[in-house]
Structures are given as C-alpha cells and as structure tokens.
PyMOL Python script that loads the backbone (N, CA, C, O; Angstrom):
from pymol import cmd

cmd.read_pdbstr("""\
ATOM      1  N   UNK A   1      94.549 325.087 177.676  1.00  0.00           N
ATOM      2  CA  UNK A   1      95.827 324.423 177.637  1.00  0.00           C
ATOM      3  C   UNK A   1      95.928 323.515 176.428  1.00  0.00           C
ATOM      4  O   UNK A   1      96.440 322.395 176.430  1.00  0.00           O
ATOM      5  N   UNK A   2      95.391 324.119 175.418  1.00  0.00           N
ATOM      6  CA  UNK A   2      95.857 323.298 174.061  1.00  0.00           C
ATOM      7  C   UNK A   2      95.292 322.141 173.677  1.00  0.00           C
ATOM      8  O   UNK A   2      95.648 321.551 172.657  1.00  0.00           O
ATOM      9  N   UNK A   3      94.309 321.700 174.513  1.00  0.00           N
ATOM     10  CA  UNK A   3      93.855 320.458 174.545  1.00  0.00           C
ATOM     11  C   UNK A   3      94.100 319.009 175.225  1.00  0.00           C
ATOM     12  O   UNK A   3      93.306 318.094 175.009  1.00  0.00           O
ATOM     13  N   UNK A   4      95.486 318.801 176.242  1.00  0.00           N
ATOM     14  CA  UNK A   4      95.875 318.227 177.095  1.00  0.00           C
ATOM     15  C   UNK A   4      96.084 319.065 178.205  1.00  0.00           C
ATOM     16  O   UNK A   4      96.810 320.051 178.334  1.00  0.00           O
ATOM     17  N   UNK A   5      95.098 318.337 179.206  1.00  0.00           N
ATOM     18  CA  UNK A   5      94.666 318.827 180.741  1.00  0.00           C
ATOM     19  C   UNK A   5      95.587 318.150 181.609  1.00  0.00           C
ATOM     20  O   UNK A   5      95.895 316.982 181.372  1.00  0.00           O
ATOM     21  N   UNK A   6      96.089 318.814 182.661  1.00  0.00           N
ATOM     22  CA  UNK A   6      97.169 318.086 183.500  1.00  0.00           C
ATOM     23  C   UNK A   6      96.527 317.413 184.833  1.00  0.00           C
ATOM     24  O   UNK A   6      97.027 316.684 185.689  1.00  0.00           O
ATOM     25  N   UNK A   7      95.321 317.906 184.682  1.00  0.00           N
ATOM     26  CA  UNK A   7      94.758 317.052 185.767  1.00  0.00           C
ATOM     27  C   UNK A   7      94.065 315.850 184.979  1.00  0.00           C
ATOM     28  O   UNK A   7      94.178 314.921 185.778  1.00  0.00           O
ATOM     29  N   UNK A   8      93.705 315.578 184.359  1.00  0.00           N
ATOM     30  CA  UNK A   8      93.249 314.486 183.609  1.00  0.00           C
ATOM     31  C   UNK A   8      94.156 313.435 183.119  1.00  0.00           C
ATOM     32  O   UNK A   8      93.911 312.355 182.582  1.00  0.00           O
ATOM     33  N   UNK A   9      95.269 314.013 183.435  1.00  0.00           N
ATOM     34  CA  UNK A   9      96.636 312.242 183.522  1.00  0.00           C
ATOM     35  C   UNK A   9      97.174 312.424 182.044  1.00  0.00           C
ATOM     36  O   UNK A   9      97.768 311.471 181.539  1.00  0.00           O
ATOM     37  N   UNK A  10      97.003 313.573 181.331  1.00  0.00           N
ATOM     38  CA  UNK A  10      97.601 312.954 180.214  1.00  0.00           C
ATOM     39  C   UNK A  10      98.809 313.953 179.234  1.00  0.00           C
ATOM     40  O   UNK A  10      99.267 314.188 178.115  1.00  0.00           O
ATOM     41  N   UNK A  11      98.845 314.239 180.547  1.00  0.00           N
ATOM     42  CA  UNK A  11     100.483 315.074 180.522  1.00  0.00           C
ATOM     43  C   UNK A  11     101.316 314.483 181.546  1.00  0.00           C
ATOM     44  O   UNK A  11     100.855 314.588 182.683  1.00  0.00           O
ATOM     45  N   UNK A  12     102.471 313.862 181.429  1.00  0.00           N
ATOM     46  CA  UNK A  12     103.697 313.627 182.620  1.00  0.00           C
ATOM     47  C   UNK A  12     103.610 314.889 183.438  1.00  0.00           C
ATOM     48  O   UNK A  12     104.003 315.860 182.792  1.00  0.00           O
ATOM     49  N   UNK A  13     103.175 315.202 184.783  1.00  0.00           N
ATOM     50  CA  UNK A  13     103.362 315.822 186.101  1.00  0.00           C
ATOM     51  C   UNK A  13     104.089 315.280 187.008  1.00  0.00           C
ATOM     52  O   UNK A  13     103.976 314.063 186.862  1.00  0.00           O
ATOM     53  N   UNK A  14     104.755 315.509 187.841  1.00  0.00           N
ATOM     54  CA  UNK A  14     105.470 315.076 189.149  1.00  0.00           C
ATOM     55  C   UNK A  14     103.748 314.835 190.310  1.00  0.00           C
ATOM     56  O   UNK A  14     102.654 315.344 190.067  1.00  0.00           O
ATOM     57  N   UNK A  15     104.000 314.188 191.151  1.00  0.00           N
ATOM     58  CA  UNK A  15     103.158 313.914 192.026  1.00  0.00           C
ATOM     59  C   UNK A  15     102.309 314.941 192.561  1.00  0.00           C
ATOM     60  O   UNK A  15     101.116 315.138 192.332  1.00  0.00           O
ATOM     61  N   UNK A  16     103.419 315.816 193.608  1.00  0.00           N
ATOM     62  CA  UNK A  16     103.297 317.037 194.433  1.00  0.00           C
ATOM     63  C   UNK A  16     102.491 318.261 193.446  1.00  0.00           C
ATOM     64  O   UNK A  16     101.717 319.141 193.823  1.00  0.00           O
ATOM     65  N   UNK A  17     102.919 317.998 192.253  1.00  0.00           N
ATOM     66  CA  UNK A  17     102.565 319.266 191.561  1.00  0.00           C
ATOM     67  C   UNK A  17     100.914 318.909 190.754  1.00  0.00           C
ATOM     68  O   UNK A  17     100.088 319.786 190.505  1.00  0.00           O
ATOM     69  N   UNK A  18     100.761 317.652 190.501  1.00  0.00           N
ATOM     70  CA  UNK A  18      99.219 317.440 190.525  1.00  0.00           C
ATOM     71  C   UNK A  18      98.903 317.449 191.603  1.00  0.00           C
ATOM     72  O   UNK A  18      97.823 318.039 191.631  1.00  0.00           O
ATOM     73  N   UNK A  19      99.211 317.114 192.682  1.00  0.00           N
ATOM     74  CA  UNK A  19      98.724 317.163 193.898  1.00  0.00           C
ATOM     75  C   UNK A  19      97.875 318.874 193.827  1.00  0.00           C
ATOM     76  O   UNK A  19      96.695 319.173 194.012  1.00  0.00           O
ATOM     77  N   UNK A  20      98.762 319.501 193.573  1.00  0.00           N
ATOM     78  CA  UNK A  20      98.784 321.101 194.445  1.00  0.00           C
ATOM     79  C   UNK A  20      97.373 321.832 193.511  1.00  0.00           C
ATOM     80  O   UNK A  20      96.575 322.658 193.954  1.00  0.00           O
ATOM     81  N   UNK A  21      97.394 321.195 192.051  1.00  0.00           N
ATOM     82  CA  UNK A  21      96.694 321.650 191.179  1.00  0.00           C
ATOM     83  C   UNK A  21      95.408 320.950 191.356  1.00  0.00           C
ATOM     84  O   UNK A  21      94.487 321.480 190.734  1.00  0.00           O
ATOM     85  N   UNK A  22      95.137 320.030 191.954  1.00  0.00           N
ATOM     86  CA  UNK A  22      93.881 319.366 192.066  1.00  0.00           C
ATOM     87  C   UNK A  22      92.911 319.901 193.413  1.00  0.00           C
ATOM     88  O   UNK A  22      91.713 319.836 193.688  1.00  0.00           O
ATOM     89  N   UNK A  23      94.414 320.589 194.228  1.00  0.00           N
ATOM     90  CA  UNK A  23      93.904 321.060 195.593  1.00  0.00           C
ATOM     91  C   UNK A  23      93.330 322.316 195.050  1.00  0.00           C
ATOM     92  O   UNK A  23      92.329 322.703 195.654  1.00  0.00           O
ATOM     93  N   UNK A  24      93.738 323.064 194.028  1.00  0.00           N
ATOM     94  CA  UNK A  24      93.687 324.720 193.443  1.00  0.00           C
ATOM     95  C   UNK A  24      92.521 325.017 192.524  1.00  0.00           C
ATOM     96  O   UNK A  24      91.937 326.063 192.243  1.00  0.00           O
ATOM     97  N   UNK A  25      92.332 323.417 192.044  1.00  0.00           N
ATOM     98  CA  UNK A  25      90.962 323.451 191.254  1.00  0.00           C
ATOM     99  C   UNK A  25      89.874 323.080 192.266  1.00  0.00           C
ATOM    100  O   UNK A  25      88.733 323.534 192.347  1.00  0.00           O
ATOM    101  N   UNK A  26      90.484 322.147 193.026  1.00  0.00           N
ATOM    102  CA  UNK A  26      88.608 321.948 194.078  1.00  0.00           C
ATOM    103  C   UNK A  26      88.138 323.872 194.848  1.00  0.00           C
ATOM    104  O   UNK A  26      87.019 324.375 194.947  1.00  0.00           O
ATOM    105  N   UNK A  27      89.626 324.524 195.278  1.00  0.00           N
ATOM    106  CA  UNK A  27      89.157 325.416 196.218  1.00  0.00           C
ATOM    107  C   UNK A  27      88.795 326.769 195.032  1.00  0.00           C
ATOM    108  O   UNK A  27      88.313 327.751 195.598  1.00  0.00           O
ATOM    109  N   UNK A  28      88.967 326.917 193.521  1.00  0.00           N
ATOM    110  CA  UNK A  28      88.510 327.778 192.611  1.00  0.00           C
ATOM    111  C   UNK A  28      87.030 327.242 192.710  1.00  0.00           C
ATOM    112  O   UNK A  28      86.129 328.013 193.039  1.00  0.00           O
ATOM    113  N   UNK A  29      86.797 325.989 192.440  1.00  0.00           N
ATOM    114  CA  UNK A  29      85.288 325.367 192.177  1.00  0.00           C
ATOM    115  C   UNK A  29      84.346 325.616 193.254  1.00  0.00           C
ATOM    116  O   UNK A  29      83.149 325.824 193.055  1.00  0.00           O
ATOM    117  N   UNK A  30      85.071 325.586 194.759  1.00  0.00           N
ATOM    118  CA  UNK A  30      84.448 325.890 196.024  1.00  0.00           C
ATOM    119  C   UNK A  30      84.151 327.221 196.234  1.00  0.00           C
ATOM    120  O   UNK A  30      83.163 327.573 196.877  1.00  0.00           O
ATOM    121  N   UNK A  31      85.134 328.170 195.612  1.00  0.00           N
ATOM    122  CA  UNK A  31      84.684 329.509 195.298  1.00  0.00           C
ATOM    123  C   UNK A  31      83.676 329.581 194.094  1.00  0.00           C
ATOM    124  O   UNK A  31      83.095 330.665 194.124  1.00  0.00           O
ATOM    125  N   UNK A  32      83.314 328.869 193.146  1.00  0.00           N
ATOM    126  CA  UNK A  32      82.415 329.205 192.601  1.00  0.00           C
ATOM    127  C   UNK A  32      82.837 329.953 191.035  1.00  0.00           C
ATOM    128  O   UNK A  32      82.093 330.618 190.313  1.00  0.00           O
ATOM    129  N   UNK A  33      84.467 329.542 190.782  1.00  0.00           N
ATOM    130  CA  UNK A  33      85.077 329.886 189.718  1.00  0.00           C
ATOM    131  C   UNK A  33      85.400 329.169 188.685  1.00  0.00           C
ATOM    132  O   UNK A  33      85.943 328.091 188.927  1.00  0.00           O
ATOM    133  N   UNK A  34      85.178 329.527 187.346  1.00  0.00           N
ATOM    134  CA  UNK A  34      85.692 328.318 186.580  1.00  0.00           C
ATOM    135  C   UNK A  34      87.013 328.184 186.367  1.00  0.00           C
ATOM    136  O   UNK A  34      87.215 327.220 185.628  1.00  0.00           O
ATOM    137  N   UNK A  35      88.500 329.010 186.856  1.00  0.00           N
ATOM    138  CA  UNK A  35      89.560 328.395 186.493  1.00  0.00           C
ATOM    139  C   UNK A  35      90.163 328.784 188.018  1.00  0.00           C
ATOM    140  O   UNK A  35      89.779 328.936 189.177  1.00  0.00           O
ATOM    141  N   UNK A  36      91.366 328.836 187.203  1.00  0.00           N
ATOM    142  CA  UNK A  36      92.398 328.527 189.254  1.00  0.00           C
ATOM    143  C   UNK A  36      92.789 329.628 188.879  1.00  0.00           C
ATOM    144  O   UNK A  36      93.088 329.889 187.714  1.00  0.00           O
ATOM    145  N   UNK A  37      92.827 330.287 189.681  1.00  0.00           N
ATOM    146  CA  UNK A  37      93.246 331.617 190.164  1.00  0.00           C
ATOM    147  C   UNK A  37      94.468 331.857 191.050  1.00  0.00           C
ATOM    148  O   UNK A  37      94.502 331.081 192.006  1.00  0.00           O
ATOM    149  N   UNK A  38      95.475 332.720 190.986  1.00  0.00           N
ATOM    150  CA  UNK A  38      96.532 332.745 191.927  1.00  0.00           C
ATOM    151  C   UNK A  38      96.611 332.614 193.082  1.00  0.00           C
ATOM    152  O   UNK A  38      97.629 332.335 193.715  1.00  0.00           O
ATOM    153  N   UNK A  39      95.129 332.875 193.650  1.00  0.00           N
ATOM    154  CA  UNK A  39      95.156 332.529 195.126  1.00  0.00           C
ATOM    155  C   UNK A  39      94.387 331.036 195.209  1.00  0.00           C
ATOM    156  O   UNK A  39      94.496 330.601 196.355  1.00  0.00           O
ATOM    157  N   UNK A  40      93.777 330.287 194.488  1.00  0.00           N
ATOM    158  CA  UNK A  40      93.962 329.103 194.323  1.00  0.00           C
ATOM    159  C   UNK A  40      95.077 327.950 194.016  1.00  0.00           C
ATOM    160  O   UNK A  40      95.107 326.768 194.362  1.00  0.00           O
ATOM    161  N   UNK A  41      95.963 328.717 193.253  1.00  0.00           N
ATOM    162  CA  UNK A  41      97.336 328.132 193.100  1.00  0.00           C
ATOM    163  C   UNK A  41      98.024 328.320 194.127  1.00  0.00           C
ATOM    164  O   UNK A  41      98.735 327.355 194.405  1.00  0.00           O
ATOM    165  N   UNK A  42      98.105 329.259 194.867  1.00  0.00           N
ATOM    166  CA  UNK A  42      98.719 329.138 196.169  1.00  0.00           C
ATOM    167  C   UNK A  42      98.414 328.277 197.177  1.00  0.00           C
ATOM    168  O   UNK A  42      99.144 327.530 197.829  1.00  0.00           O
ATOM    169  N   UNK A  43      96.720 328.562 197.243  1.00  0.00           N
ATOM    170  CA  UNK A  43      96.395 327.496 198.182  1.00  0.00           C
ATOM    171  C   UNK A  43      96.816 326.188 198.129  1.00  0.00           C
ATOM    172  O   UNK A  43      97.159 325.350 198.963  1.00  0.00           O
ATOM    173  N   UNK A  44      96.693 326.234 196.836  1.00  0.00           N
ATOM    174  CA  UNK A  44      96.970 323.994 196.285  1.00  0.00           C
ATOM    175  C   UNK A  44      97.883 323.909 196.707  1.00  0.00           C
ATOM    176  O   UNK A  44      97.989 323.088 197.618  1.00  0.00           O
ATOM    177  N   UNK A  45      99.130 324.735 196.286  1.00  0.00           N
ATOM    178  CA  UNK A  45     100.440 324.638 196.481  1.00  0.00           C
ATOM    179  C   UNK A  45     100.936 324.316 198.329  1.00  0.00           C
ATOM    180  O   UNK A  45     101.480 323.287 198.731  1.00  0.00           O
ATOM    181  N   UNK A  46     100.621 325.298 199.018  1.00  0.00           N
ATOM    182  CA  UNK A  46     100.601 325.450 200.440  1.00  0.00           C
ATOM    183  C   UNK A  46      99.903 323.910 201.514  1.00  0.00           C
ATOM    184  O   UNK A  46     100.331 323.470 202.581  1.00  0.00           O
ATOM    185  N   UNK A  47      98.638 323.411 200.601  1.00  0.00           N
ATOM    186  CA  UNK A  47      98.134 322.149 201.196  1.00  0.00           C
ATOM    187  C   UNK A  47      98.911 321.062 200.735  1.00  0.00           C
ATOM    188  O   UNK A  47      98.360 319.967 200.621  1.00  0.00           O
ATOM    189  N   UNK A  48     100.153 321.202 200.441  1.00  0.00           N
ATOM    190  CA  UNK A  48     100.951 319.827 199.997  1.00  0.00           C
ATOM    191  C   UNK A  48     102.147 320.411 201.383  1.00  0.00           C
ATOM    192  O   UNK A  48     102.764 321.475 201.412  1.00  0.00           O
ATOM    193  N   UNK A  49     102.157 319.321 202.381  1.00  0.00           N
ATOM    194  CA  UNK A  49     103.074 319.342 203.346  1.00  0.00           C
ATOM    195  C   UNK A  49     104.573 319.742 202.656  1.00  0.00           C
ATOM    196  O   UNK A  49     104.998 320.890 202.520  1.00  0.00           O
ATOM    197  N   UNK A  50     105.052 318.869 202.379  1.00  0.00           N
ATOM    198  CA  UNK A  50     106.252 318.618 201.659  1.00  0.00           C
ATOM    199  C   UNK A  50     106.421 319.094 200.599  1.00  0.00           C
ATOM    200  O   UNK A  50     107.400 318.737 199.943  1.00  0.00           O
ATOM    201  N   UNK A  51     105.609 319.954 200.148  1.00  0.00           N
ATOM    202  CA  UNK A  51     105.643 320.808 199.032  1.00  0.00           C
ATOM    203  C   UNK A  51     107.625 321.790 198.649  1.00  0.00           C
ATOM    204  O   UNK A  51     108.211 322.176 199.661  1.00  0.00           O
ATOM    205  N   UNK A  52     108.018 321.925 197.872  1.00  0.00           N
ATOM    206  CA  UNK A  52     108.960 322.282 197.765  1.00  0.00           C
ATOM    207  C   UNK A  52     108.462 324.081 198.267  1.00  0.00           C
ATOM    208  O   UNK A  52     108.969 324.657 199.230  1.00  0.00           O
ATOM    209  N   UNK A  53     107.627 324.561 197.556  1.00  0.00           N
ATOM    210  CA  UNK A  53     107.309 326.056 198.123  1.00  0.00           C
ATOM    211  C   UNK A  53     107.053 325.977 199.535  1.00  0.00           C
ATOM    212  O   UNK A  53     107.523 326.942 200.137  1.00  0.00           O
ATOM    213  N   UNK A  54     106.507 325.204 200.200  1.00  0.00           N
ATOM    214  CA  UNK A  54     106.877 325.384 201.690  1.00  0.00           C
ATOM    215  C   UNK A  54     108.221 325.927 202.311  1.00  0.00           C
ATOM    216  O   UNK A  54     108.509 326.801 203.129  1.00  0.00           O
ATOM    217  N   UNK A  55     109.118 324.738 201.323  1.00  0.00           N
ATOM    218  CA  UNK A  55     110.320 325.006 201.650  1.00  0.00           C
ATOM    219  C   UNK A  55     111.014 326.216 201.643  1.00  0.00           C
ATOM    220  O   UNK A  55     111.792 326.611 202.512  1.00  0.00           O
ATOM    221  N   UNK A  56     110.590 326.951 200.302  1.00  0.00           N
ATOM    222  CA  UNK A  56     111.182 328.089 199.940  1.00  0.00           C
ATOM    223  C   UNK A  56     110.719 329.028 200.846  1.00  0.00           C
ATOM    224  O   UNK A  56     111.552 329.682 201.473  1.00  0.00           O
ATOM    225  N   UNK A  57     109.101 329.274 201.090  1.00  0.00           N
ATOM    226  CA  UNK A  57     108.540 330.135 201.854  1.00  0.00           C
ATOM    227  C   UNK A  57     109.103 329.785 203.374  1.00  0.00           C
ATOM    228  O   UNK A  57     108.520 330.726 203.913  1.00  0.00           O
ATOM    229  N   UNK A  58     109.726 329.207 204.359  1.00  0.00           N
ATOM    230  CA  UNK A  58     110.313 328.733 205.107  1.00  0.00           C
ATOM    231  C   UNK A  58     111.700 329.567 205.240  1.00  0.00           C
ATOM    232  O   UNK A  58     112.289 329.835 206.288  1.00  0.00           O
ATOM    233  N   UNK A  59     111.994 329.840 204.188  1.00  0.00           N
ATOM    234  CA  UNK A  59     113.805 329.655 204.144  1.00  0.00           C
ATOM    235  C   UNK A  59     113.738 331.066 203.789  1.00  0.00           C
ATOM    236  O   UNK A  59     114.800 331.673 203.652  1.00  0.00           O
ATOM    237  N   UNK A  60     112.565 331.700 203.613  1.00  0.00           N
ATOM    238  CA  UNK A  60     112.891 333.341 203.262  1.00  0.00           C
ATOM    239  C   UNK A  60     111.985 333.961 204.662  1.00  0.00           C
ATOM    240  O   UNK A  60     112.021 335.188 204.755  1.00  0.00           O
ATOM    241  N   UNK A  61     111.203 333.236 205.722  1.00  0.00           N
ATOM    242  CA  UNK A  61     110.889 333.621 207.261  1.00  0.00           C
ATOM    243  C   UNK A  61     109.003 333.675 206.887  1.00  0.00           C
ATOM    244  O   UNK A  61     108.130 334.202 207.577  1.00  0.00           O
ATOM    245  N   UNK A  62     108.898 333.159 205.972  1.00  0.00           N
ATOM    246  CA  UNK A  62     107.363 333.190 205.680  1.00  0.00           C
ATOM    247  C   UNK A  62     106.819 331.849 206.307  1.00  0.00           C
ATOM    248  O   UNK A  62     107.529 330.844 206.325  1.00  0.00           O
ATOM    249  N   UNK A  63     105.456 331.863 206.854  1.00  0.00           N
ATOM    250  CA  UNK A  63     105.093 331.223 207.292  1.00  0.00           C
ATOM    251  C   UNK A  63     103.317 330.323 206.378  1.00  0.00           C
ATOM    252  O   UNK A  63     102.154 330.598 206.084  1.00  0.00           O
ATOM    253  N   UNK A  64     104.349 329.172 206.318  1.00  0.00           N
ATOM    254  CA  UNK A  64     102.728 328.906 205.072  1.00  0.00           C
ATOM    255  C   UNK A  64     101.569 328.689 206.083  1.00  0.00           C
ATOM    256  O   UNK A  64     100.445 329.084 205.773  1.00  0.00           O
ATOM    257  N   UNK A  65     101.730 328.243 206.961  1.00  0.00           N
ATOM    258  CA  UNK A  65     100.267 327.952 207.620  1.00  0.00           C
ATOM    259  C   UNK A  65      99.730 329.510 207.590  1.00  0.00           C
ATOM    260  O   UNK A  65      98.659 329.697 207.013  1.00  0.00           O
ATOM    261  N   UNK A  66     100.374 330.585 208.149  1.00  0.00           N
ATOM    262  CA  UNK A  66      99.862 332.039 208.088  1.00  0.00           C
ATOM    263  C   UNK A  66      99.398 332.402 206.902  1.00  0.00           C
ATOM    264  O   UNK A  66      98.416 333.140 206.822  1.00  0.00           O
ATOM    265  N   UNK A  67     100.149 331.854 205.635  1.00  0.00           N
ATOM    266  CA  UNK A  67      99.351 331.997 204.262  1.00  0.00           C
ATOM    267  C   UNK A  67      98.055 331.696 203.863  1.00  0.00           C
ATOM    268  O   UNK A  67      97.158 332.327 203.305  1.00  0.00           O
ATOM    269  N   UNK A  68      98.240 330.131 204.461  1.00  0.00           N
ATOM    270  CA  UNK A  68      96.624 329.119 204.126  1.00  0.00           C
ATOM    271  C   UNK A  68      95.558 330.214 205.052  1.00  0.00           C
ATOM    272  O   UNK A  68      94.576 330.625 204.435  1.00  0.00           O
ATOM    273  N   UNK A  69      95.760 330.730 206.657  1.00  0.00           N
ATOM    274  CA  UNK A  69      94.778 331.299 206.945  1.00  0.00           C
ATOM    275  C   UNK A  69      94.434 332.668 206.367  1.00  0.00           C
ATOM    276  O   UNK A  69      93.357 333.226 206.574  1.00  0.00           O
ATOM    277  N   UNK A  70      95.525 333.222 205.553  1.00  0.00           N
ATOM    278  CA  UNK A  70      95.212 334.556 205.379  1.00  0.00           C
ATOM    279  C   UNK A  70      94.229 334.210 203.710  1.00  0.00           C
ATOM    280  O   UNK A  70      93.214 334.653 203.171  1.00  0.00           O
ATOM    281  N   UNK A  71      94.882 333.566 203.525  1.00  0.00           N
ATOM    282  CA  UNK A  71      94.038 333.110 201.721  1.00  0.00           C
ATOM    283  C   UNK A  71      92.478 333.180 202.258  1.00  0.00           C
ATOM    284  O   UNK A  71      91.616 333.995 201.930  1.00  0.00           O
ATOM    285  N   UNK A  72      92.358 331.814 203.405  1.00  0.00           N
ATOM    286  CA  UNK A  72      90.821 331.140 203.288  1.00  0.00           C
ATOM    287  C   UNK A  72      90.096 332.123 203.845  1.00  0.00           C
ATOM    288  O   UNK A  72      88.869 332.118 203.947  1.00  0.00           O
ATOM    289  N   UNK A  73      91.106 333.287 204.345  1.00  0.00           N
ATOM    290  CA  UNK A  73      90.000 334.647 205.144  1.00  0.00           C
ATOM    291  C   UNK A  73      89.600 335.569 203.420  1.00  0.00           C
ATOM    292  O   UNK A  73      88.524 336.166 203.371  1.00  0.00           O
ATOM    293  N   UNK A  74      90.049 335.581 202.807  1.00  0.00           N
ATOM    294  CA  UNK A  74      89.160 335.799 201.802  1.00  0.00           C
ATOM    295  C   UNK A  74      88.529 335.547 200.923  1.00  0.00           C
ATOM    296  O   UNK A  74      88.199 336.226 199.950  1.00  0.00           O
ATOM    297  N   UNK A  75      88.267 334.328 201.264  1.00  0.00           N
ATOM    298  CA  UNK A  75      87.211 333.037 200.398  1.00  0.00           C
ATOM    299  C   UNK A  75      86.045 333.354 201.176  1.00  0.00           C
ATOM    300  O   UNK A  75      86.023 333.493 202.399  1.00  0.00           O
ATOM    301  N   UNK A  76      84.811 333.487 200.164  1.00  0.00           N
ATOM    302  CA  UNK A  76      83.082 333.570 200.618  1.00  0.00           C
ATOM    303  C   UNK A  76      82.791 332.672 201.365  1.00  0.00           C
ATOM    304  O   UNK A  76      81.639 332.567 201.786  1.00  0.00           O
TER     305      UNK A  76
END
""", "prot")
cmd.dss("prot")
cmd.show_as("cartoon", "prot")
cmd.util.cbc("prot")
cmd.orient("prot")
C-alpha cells in the first residue's frame, strides 16, 4: 500500500472500517497468512455489529451470523 498502512493510524479511516481491518488481519495472522484475504475481509467486516455490510447483507435475506460460521468452518 505505497508505504502508508491503514492500520498503523496514518491514513484518515472511519472507525468501523479500521475496526473490520484489524479484525481481518488478526484472523489472516491466526490462519497463518501474511496478508488479508477475502475471506478475512469478510470476516473483519461481519465481526463489527453495526457494521454497514451487516446491513446490506440483512436487506438482501443473508444472514451474517450464518456467514461468520460458514467462514470459521474453513479456517484450520
């Protein structure tokens, strides 16, 4: 990323959205990966309650908690 990391504070982020990325880097690292991966970005995303993608996934009949378990069923 060019040399400014968004988890390291030194890019303007909204709250929720470092939030989601800090959740996406611990569960890539817990897998044993060095970057975030789409199903790490999902996850991050999905462990923020109030997350706006909740919302969306909500409003189209998707269910995020069914997401978070279907993700962590294919984590080692």
């Amino acid at each position: 990323m060019g040399g400014s990391s968004l988890l390291a504070g030194t890019m303007s982020v909204a709250p929720r959205v470092k939030q989601a990325l800090e959740r996406a880097q611990h569960d890539a690292q817990r897998r044993g990966i060095t970057h975030i991966d789409a199903a790490a970005l999902l996850l991050g995303m999905l462990e923020v309650p109030d997350a706006m993608s909740n919302r969306l996934l909500r409003d189209v009949g998707a269910d995020p908690d069914q997401i978070q378990l279907a993700l962590r069923g294919l984590a080692p």
